[in-house]
NUMI-314469 format. One record per residue (C-alpha): x, y, z. Coordinates in steps of 0.25 Angstrom, whole numbers, padded with zeros to 4 digits, always signed. Example, Ala and Ser with C-alpha at 12.3 -4.5 7.8 and 13.67 -1.06 7.14 Angstrom:
! NUMI-314469
+0049-0018+0031/+0055-0004+0029/
***
This chain:
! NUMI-314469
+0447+0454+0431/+0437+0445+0424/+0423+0451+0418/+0411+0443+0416/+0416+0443+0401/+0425+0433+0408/+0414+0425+0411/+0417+0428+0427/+0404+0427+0432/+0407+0430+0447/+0412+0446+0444/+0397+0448+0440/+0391+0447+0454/+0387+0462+0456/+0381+0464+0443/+0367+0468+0442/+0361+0458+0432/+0346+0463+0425/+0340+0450+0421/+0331+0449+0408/+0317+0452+0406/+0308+0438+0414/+0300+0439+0402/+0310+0433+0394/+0307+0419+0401/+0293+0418+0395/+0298+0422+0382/+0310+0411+0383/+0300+0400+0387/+0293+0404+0375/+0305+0402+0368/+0307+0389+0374/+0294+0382+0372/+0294+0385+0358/+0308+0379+0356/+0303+0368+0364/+0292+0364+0358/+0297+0364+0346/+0310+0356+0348/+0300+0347+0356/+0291+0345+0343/+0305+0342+0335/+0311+0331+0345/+0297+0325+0347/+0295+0320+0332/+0300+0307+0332/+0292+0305+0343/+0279+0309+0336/+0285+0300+0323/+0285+0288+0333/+0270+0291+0339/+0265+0291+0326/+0273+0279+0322/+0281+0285+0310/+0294+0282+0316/+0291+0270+0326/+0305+0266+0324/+0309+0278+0333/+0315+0275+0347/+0302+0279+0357/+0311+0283+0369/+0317+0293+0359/+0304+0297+0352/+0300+0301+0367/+0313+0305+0374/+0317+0317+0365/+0304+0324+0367/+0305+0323+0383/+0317+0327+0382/+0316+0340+0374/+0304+0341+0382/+0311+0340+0395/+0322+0348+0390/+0314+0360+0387/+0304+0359+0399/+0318+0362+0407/+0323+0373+0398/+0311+0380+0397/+0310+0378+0413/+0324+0384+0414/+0321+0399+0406/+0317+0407+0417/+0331+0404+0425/+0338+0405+0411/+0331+0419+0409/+0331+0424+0423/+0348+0421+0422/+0349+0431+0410/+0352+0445+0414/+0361+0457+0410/+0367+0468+0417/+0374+0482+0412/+0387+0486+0417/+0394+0498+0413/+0405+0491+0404/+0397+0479+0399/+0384+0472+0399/+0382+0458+0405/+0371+0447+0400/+0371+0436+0408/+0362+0422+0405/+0364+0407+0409/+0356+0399+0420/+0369+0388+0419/+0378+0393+0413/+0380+0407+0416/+0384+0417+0408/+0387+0432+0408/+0391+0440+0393/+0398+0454+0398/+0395+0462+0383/+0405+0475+0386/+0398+0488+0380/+0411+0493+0371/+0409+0479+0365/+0394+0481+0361/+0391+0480+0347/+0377+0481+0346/+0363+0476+0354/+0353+0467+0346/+0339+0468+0353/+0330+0458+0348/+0316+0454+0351/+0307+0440+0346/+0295+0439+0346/+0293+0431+0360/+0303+0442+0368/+0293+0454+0360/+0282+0446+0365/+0289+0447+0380/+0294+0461+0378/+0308+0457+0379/+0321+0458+0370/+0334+0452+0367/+0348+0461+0367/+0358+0454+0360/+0372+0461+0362/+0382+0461+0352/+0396+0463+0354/+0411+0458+0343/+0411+0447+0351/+0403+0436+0348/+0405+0430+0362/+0400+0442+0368/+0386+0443+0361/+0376+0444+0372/+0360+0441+0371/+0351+0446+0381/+0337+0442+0381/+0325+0447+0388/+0326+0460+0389/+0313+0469+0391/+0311+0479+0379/+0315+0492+0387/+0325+0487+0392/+0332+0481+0378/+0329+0496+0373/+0336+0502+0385/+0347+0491+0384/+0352+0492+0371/+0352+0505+0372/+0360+0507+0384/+0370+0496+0380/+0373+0502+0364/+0375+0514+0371/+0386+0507+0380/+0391+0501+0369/+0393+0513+0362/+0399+0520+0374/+0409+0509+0377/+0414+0508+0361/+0416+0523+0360/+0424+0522+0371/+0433+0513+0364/
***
């Protein structure tokens, strides 16, 4: 019978998903809008190069075009961050733990606990300012790596404990 490792989406229906902490979506626009500007600033160059009439040669329709569209572009992906957010969740199951995330393209990462080789939790300074973390599950398989941001602090601390000592459980079993 195929898992979700399988990439069979369909045999996940009576899972109890937890989604990720809402703060992470202010925390991601933040994100967002710093990357934005700045690619904007970049992209915008020869336009300011042909205002100023160092580089008249320059195509106009150019100049103007590859401003509005970075500018549209990131208007709709900052737009799209609470739906990508709110589609990232995670639920514990007893023989392995699922992450799933994808607005489009779904995607659902089973990380069995007997393959769990150790838990990153990391922390920047936008997520400290939001009081959330990132778990960052490690496992041999480079495939199998999962990321899992915005989770709240107490719940990191009670995550990682509760899933290394799973890990730990299922390898001694082995």
């Amino acid at each position: 019978m195929p898992g979700p490792q399988d990439g069979d989406l369909r045999t996940l229906e009576g899972v109890d998903w937890t989604p990720v902490s809402e703060k992470l979506i202010p925390a991601r626009l933040v994100g967002e809008a710093i990357g934005a500007v700045v690619f904007l600033a970049i992209v915008s160059v020869p336009l300011v190069l042909v205002l100023t009439g160092v580089w008249p040669a320059y195509p106009a329709w150019l100049a103007w075009g590859l401003p509005a569209v970075v500018l549209a572009w990131s208007l709709v992906d900052i737009l799209l961050v609470p739906r990508r957010v709110r589609a990232i969740g995670y639920a514990e199951r007893e023989d392995d733990f699922l992450v799933k995330s994808g607005l489009f393209f779904r995607r659902v990462l089973a990380v069995p606990y007997g393959r769990l080789q150790y838990l990153d939790v990391k922390e920047g300074p936008v997520q400290r300012h939001f009081g959330i973390r990132t778990l960052e599950l490690q496992t041999a398989s480079a495939s199998t790596n999962a990321t899992l941001p915005g989770i709240p602090v107490e719940d990191s601390e009670r995550l990682r404990d509760q899933l290394m000592a799973r890990g730990q459980a299922r390898l001694a079993g082995l």
